[in-house]
C-alpha angles and dihedrals in degrees: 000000000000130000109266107236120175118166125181150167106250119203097210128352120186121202126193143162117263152186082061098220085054119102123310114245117228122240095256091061094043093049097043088048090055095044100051105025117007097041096027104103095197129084124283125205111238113196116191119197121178111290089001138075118195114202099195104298102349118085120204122192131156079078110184136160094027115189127196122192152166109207117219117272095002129097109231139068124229134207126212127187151156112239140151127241125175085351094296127112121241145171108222119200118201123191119180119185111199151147090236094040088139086052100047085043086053093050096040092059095038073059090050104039090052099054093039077053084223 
């Protein structure tokens, strides 16, 4: 089977720390990750690979409790997930804005539910 492979433009991602009780980040991650990616208004390009996501430069694997969805009355489809990144947790918060959001949201849950094995 060949390798999955989805990249897209996201309109806003959020990344936290989470679980809460995991590891504290130090300032320098938490300020790099709202610099570049929470704070940063422009559109970031999400890569996803198989068992990993890369959010510009960051990589997060370990990916588990991945969520797809459409929200009412809006066009676009949104991913949420646990992962790990640098060995730290994370929760990870992905919008994407686009003309084909039924088909990204389509494409994005054909990825999860292969590598959940659902």
């Amino acid at each position: 089977m060949p390798a999955v492979e989805l990249t897209y433009l996201a309109d806003k991602i959020h990344i936290h720390r989470w679980p809460q009780d995991s590891p504290a980040w130090n300032d320098s991650v938490s300020k790099s990750l709202d610099e570049r990616i929470n704070q940063n208004k422009g559109q970031k390009q999400v890569s996803i690979r198989e068992k990993t996501v890369r959010i510009e430069n960051f990589e997060f694997h370990t990916l588990q409790k991945i969520g797809v969805s459409v929200p009412f009355f809006k066009h676009e489809c949104t991913i949420i997930f646990e992962a790990k990144f640098d060995g730290l947790s994370a929760h990870v918060h992905i919008t994407i804005k686009s003309k084909d959001y039924v088909s990204i949201f389509n494409r994005l849950v054909s990825w999860r539910d292969g590598i959940l094995h659902v």
